[in-house]
N, C-alpha and C positions, 0 to 999 in steps of 0.2 A: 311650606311643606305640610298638607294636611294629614292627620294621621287618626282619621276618625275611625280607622277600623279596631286602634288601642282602646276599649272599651269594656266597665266591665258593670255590672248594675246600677253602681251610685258614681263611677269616676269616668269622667271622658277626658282625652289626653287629644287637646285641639288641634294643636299644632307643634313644631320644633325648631328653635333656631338653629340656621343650617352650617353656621362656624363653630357651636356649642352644643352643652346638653341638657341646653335652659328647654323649659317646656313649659307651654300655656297649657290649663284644664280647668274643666270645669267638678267641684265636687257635691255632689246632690246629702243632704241632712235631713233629718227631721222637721228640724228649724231654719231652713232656710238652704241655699244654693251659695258655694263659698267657690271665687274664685280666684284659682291660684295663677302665680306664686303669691303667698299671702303672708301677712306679718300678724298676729295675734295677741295685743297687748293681754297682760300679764293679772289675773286679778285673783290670786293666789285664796284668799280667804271672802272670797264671795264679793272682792267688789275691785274695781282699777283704783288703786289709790287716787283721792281727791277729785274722783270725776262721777257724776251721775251718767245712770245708764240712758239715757236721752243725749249726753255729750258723749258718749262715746259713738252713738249709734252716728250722730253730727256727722265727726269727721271720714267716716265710713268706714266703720270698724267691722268685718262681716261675721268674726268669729272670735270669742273669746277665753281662756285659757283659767283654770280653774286650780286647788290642789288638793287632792284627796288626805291626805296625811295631817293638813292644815284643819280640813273643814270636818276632820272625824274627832277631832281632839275637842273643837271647837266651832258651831254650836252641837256639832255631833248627825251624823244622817235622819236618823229618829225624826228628830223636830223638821232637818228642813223636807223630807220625804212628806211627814202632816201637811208642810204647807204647797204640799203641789208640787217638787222640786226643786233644784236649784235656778229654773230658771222665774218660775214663782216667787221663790226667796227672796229674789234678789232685785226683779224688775225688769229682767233684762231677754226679749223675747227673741235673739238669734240663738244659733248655734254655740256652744260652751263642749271645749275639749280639757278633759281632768285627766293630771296626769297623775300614776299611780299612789306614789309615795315611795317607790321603790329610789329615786335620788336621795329622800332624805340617809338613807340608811347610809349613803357616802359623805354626804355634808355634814349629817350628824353624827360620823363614826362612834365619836367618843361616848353616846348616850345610846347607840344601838347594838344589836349582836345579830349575826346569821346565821343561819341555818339552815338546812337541806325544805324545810318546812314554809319558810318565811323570813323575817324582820323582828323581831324582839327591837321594840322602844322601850327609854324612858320617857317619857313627856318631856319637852323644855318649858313646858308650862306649871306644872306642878310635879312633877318626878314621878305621875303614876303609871303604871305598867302599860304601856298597849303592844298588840301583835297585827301586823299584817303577812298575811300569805295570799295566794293565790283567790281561795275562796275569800278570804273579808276583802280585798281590795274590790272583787267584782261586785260582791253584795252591795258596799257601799256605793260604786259607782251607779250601782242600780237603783239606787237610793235618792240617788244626787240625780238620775234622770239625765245623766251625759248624753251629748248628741256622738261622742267619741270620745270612750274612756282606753285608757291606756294600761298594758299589761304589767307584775309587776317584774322588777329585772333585777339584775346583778350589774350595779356601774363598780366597775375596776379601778382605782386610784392610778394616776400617772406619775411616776413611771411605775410599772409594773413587771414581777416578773410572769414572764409566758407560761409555766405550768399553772399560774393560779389563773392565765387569764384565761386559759382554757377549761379551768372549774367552772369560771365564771359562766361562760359563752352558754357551757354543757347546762350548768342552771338555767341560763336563763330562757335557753331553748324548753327544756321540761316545763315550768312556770308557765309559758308562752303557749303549750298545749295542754295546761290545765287552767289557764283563762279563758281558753276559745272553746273548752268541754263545758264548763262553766256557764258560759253566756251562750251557749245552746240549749243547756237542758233549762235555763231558767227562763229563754222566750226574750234575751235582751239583741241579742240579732237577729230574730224573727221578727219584733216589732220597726226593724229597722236604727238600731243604736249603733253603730260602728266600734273595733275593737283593732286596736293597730298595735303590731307586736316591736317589740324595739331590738334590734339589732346589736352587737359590744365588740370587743374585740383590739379595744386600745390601737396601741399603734404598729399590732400585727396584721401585715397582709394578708397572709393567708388564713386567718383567725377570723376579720375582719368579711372575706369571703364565702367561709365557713359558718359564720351565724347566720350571713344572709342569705346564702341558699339555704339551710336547713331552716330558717322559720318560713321563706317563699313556699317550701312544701306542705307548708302549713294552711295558706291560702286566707292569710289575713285580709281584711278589709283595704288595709291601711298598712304602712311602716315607718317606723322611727328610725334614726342613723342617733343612739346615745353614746355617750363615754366620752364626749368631745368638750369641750371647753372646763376641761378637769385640773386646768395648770400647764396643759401642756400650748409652748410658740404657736403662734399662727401657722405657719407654712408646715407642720405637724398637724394641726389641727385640719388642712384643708387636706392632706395625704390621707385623714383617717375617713373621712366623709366621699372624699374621690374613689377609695380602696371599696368601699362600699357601694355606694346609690348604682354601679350598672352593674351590683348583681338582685338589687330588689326588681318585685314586679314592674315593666312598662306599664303595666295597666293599673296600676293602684299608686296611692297619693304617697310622697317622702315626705317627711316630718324630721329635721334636724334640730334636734331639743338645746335648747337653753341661751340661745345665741341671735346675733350676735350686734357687731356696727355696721352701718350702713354698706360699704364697704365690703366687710367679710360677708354680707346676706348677698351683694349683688354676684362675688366670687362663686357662692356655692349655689347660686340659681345655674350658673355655668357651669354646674359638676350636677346639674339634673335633680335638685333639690326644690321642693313647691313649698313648703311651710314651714316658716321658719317663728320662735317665741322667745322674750327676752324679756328681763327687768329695766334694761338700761335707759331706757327713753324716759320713762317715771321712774324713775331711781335717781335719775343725773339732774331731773328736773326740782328735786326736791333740794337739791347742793346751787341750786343758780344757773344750771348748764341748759344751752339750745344747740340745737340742730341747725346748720344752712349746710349749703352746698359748697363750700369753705369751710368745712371743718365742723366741730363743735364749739363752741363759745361762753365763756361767762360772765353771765348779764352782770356782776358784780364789777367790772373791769370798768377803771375808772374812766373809757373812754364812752364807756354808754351813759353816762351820767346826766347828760342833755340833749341823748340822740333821739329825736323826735320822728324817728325809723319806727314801722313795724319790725318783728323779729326777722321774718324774710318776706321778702313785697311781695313774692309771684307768688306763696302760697293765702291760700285761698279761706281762709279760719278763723272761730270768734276770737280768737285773741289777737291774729294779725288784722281783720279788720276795724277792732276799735280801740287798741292797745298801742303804746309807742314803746321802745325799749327804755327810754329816761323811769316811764310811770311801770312800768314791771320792775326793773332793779328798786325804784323805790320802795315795791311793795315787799321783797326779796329784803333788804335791807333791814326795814322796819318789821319784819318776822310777822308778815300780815299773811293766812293761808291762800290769799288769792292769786298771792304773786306764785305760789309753787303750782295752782290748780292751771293756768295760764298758761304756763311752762308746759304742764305733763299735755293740756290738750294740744299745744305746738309741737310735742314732740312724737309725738303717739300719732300724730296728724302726718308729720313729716315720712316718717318709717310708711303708714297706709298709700301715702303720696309715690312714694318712692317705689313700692311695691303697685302701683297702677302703670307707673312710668315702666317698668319692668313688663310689665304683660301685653302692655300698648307694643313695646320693641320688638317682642317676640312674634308678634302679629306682624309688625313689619318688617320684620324679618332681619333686623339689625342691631339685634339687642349685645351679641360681640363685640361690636364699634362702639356702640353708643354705652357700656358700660364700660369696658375700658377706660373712654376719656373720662365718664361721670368719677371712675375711682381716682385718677390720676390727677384732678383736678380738687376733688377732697383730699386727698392726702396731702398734698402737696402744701396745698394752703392752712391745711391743720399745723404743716410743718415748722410754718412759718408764725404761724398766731402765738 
């Protein structure tokens, strides 16, 4: 089902799977052409944990995931703006989406305060004062040289009650048009930077509908579906993402923040979702844990102790082509960093893999069938591991 006429300067919307509301696209960057549906390992403070920007780019990483709130505290915009940007900083010459810092003010409740203005922090680094509102988060990002920085918002704690989640929605819509007032008068979407508003609305329907049509009037680049992987079940989490993604633009990119397994990414490709960003892949790799297509697994487990197996044969990577699982658990064991470096590029490889496999289906038009069995066939065998 071609559907080139969904089109809008930087996003082409190629095609749709014709049982779902998976959709193949192409997105145009500064730094490069990113195509979705896409997975964005996670490099919060200017770097992927334990991987250089040459290993990342390996496994075919097209885009990577940045964090404002992280990288103003520490080394601060100032210094990396001298050095050319964050993509200068760092090494790393694709595309880099940062997201606001308006999450920490959820995760950090306890060290934050809000206000009609902003975010009032304390550091968790040194307890010193900082603020983000609307203007400092864009400034920074302008700072940082994002290929696609992100607005900041109001995430609602789950469960919540409805009169506050509708403060929230009503914030995070105003916020949302004075980032994109913002990044007009300062020339950061006229040089071509992209600015994606994010959406809230917990786990009210019509809430949920309601932030999305009113920031779609907005006429963002881009859009986020936030507020989801807050504590609240999976099949809640996947009603709050479904309640959402078919009231954003056709024509512009969905970006479902913070998530998720293999699994839940390939569910919400089905509910019309292209980008998706997660800790988990380098987070689980640093505890022992891999990816195959049976589940997740811990190389620690006395059964790989002599298994002279790559991690998984068919995939295609420095660490499955010249690694066995015996010589990773050992390295895993003996607390050597290579054994978790090994891991995170298996894992971070796996998720990219899986997201090619995802786009190849949609192409052919079978990506309903064929994700299906892929989840039923991970779960199942996880179940049993």
């Amino acid at each position: 089902m071609l559907l080139a006429k969904f089109m809008s300067d930087h996003f082409t919307l190629i095609t749709k799977d014709p049982k779902s509301a998976a959709r193949r696209g192409r997105l145009q960057t500064l730094h490069g052409v990113i195509e979705t549906p896409i997975f964005m390992p996670v490099g919060t403070q200017g770097t992927v944990k334990g991987l250089t920007p040459s290993q990342i780019s390996e496994i075919g990483s097209q885009i990577i995931l940045g964090n404002t709130y992280h990288l103003n505290l520490r080394p601060g915009p100032k210094l990396i703006e001298e050095a050319g940007g964050l993509h200068s900083f760092m090494g790393w010459d694709g595309p880099i989406l940062t997201d606001s810092g308006g999450f920490q003010a959820f995760s950090l409740a306890k060290l934050s305060k809000l206000t009609e203005d902003g975010v009032s922090f304390q550091s968790h680094l040194d307890g010193s004062k900082v603020f983000l509102g609307p203007k400092e988060v864009m400034e920074i990002q302008r700072a940082l040289g994002s290929d696609i920085a992100m607005v900041i918002d109001e995430c609602p704690p789950w469960p919540c009650e409805k009169d506050a989640c509708v403060t929230a929605i009503e914030r995070t819509t105003r916020w949302a048009k004075t980032c994109k007032q913002i990044a007009t008068d300062n020339g950061f979407l006229e040089k071509g930077h992209h600015v994606f508003a994010i959406a809230q609305g917990s786990s009210f329907e019509d809430l949920r509908r309601r932030s999305a049509e009113e920031l779609s009037e907005l006429d963002f680049p881009g859009y986020a579906i936030g507020g989801v992987s807050v504590g609240e079940p999976e099949p809640e989490m996947l009603k709050q993402v479904g309640a959402t993604a078919p009231f954003l633009p056709a024509d512009k990119p969905r970006y479902t923040m913070g998530l998720g397994t293999p699994p839940q990414m390939l569910k919400m490709i089905a509910l019309g979702v292209d980008m998706f960003d997660c800790v988990l892949p380098s987070r689980v790799a640093r505890n022992g844990a891999f990816f195959t297509e049976d589940g997740m697994k811990n190389i620690l487990n006395a059964r790989f102790a002599s298994d002279l197996k790559p991690l998984v044969e068919q995939l295609d990577n420095y660490t499955n082509r010249h690694f066995t699982r015996a010589y990773i658990r050992h390295l895993v064991k003996a607390k050597e960093m290579l054994g978790c470096t090994l891991l995170t590029i298996h894992n971070l490889h796996f998720y990219l893999d899986l997201m090619s496999q995802a786009r190849e289906h949609i192409e052919a038009g079978d990506f309903s069938t064929w994700s299906q069995a892929w989840i039923a066939r991970y779960e199942a065998d996880e179940a049993d591991s």
